[in-house]
Every structure is written in C-alpha cells, then in structure tokens.
TIZAMI-903211 format. One record per residue (C-alpha): x, y, z. Coordinates in steps of 0.2 Angstrom, whole numbers, padded with zeros to 4 digits, always signed. Example, Ala and Ser with C-alpha at 12.3 -4.5 7.8 and 13.67 -1.06 7.14 Angstrom:
! residues 2
> east:north:up
> +0062:-0022:+0039
> +0068:-0005:+0036
! end
This chain:
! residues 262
> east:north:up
> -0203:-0019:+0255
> -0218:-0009:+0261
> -0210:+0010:+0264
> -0228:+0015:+0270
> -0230:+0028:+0258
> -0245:+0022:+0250
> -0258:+0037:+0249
> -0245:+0049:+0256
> -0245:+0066:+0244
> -0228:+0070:+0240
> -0219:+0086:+0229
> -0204:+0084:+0219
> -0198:+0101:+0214
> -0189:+0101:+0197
> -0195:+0082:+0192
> -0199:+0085:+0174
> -0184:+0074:+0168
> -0168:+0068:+0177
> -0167:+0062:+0196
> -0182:+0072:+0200
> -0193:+0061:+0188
> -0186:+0047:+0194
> -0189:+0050:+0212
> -0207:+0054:+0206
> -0207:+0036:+0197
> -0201:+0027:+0211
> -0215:+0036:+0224
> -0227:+0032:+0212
> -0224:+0013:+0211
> -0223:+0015:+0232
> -0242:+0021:+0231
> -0240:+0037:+0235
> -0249:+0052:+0226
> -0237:+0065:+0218
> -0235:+0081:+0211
> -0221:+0085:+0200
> -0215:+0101:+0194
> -0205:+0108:+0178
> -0202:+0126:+0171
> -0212:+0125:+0156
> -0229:+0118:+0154
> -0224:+0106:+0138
> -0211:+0099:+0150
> -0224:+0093:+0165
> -0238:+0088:+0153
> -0227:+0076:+0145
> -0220:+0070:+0162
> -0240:+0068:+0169
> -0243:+0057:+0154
> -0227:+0048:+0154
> -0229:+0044:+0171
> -0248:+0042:+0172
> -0250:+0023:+0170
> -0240:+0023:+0188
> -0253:+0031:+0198
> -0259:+0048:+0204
> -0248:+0060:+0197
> -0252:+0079:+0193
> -0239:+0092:+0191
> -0236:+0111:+0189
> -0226:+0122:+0181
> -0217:+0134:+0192
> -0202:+0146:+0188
> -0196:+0145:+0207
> -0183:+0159:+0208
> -0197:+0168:+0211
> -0212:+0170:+0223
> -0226:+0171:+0217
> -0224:+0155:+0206
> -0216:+0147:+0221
> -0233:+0151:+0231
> -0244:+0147:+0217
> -0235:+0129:+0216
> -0237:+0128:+0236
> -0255:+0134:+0233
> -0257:+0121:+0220
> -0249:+0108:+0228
> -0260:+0110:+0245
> -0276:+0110:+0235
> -0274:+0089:+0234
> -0270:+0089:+0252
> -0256:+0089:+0268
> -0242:+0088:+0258
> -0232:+0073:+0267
> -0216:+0074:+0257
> -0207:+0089:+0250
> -0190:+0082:+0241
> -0181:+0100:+0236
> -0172:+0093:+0220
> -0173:+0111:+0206
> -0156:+0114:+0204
> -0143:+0117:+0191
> -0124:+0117:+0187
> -0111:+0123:+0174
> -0092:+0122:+0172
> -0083:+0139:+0173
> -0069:+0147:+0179
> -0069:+0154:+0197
> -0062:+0170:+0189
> -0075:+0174:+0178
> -0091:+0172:+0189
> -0099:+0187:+0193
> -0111:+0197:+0204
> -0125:+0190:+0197
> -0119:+0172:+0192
> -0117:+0168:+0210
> -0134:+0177:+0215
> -0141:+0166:+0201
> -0136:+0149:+0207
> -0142:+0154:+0225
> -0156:+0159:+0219
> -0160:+0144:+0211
> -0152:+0130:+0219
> -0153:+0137:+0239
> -0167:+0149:+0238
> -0179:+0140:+0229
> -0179:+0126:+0243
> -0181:+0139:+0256
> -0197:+0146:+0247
> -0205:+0129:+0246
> -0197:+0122:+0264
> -0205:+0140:+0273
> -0222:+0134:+0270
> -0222:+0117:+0270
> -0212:+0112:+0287
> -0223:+0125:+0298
> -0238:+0113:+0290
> -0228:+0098:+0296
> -0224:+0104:+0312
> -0241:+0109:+0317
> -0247:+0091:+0310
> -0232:+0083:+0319
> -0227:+0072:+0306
> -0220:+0074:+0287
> -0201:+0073:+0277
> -0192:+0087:+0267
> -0176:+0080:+0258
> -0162:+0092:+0250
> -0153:+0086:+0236
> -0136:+0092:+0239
> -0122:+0084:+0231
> -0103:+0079:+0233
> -0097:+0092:+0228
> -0105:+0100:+0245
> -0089:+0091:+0254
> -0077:+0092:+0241
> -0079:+0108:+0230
> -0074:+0106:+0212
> -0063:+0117:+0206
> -0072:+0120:+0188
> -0089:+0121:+0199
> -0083:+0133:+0215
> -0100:+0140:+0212
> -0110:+0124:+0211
> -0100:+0116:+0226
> -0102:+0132:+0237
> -0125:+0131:+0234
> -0123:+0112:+0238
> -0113:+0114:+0255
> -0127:+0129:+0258
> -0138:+0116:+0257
> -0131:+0102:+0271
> -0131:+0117:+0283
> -0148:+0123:+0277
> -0154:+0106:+0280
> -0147:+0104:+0298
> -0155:+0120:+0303
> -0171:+0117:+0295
> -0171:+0098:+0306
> -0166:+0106:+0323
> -0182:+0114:+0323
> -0192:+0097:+0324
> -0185:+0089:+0338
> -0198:+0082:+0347
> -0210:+0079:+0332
> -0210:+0065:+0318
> -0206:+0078:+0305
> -0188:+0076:+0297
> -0175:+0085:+0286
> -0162:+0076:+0278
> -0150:+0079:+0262
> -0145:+0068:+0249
> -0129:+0070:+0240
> -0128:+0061:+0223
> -0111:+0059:+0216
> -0111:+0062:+0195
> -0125:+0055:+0189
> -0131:+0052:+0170
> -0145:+0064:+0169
> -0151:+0071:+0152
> -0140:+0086:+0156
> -0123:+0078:+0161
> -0127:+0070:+0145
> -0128:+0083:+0136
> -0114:+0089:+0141
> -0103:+0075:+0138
> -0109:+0075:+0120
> -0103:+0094:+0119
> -0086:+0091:+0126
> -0084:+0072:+0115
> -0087:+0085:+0101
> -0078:+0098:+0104
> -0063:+0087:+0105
> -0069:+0075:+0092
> -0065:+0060:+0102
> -0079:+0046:+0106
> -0090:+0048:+0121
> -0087:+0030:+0131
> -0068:+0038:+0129
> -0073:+0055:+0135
> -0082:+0047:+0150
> -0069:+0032:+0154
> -0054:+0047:+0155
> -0068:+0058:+0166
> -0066:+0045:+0183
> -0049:+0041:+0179
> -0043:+0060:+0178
> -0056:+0071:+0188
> -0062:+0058:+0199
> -0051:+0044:+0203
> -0056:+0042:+0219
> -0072:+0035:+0214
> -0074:+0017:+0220
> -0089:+0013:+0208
> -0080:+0021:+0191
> -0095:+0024:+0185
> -0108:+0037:+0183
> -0122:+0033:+0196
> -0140:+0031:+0186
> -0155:+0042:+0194
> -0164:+0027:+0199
> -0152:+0025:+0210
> -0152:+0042:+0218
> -0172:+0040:+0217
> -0174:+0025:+0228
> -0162:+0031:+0243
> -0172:+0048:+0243
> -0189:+0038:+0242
> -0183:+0025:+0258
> -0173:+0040:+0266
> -0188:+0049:+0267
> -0200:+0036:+0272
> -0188:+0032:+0288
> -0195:+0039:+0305
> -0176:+0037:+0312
> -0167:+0049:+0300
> -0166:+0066:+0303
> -0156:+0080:+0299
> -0142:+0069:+0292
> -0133:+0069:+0276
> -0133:+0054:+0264
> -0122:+0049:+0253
> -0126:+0039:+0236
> -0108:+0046:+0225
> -0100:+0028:+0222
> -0086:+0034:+0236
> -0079:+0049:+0229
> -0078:+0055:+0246
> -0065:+0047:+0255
> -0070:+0049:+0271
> -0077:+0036:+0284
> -0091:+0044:+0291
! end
C-alpha cells in the first residue's frame, strides 16, 4: 500500500535503537527521507549505517533536555528541508517506588519525556501550519490511561503527553497538519530487555519464565499475552501519520491491556 510518503522528510527524535529505529526503518522502506537522532554520536553513526542501504537517512546527535541542542537538532534537521513528519519518540522509564521519587526525579522525566516534544513540536508545527500541511506523532503509552503503580512517574509524563497532543492538534483545524498519539503497550525494546535479564537474574529464574509470569501477574488483562515487537509500533506510527483523516486522536497498539471500548 502506497502511504504517499515517498520524498516526504521526516524526524524521529530518540531513533538510535528500539521503536524509534524502527519507525525510521519502516519510513525508509515507504520512500521517505529521514533524519534520526540519538544522544551520543557512536550511537547515530551506527544507526545511519545500519540503516543506510534503506534509503536517505542522516541523523544527529542531540541531548534534548536542553535547548540549544534541541535547536541545533531543529536547525540540522531544517537544513535538508520542510520537515513533513516530526514523530516525538525520546523517552525513558524506570520502576521505583512512588515514595522515594523526588523533586528532581519527577522534573527529570518531564523534562525528558514531556519537554523534549514541546522543544521540537514549538518549531516544527508553526512551520507546518504556515505550510498548511505536515504530521507530528507523540508516543505516549498505556500506561497514560492506566498508571502503573511501580511507574506513577512514567505513567503521569505519558498521560501529559495525550493532553499535550490534543492541544497541540486544536490549533490546526482548518489545515492539513495533524497531531496524534500513539500508545504502545510493553514492547521488547533493547531496554525492556535489559531489564528483564536484570530481574531473571536477580531472582535466578529463567527469562521465558520471568516474561510468561510478567502477563499473567502485572498484566493479565492483556488480550495478546505477549510483548508487542517495535515493528509493530513502527508501522501504525508510519500509516497513522501518513492518514489526512486523523487528528488529534490517541491510538492504541497495547494488545488490549486497556479494557475499554473506545
């Protein structure tokens, strides 16, 4: 199926590894030119060439909690042209008890996981606006609607970003620019691996029995019992963002952990 992204420049903030390189895979494959985007320059260059057979890719490294390297990535980015798709997907999480987060923990993960898309989303959908046309995505998650309790401040960024995301889109009515979210339910990232492998050793049981006991015990509402893989997440963000018809809408890919109709 044509999306009719070919020759469209997109962004994809925090795409060095995870769902965000696979999103830039997938828009790759579509045609499209994109940028991608990591902390570190090791981690971009080896993304650029991993993914360089695909198409046009070039990529920056950005630490985004800030300004000035979140307008030296903007900068960058608009030096290959009108940037047609920005897809907000930096983020991080971590599993601590509510009572020991502090001040600055919580300003930490707003700063990253909020913040950063509103650095990025400030100059990119005044551009799109004046053009009339373009596509923001937000990763949010499902954890935006139902809070873990061993991620309250994970889960509070995430629902920040559905309302930051239907905001944002209420300024565009009228054009062909949209902004949507996508919430991913757990996916088997590099990190989520990571982790696992910490927690199958810190309780020396095998990791397919550490992952199995995950779904049944924390998420057992989960209709898929599975963990979703990030080329699933990538190709609803890539079609979600190439569809003039959606905006300002919030789309679920979490294998129905959320048991709710709508």
């Amino acid at each position: 199926m044509d999306l009719g992204l070919k020759d469209k420049l997109v962004l994809v903030t925090g795409s060095a590894s995870g769902i965000g390189k696979a999103t830039a895979k997938v828009y790759l494959q579509e045609g499209a030119r994109v940028i991608v985007h990591g902390l570190t320059e090791t981690e971009v260059s080896a993304c650029v060439d991993d993914l360089a057979t695909l198409g046009d890719v070039t990529g920056m490294a950005a630490d985004l909690t800030n300004t000035v390297d979140s307008t030296a990535l903007a900068e960058f980015a608009q030096m290959q042209g009108d940037v047609d798709v920005l897809v907000n997907n930096v983020g991080i999480f971590s599993v601590k008890p509510f009572e020991d987060l502090t001040d600055d923990d919580w300003m930490h993960y707003f700063n990253i996981n909020v913040l950063s898309a509103v650095r990025m989303s400030r100059v990119f959908l005044p551009a799109m606006l004046k053009r009339g046309t373009g596509s923001i995505i937000n990763m949010a998650s499902e954890a935006a609607v139902k809070p873990l309790p061993q991620m309250v401040h994970y889960s509070v960024t995430k629902t920040a970003m559905l309302g930051l995301t239907r905001g944002m889109a209420e300024l565009t009515k009228g054009t062909n620019v949209r902004v949507n979210s996508v919430l991913p339910g757990p996916t088997w990232t590099e990190g989520v691996e990571a982790y696992f492998d910490g927690l199958a050793d810190q309780k020396g049981e095998p990791l397919d029995t550490i992952v199995d006991n995950y779904f049944k015990s924390d998420e057992p509402t989960s209709l898929i019992q599975r963990f979703v893989q990030p080329d699933e997440v990538a190709r609803m963000i890539v079609t979600i963002s190439a569809s003039t018809a959606s905006n300002g809408s919030a789309h679920r890919i979490e294998g129905g952990i959320i048991r709710n109709i709508l």
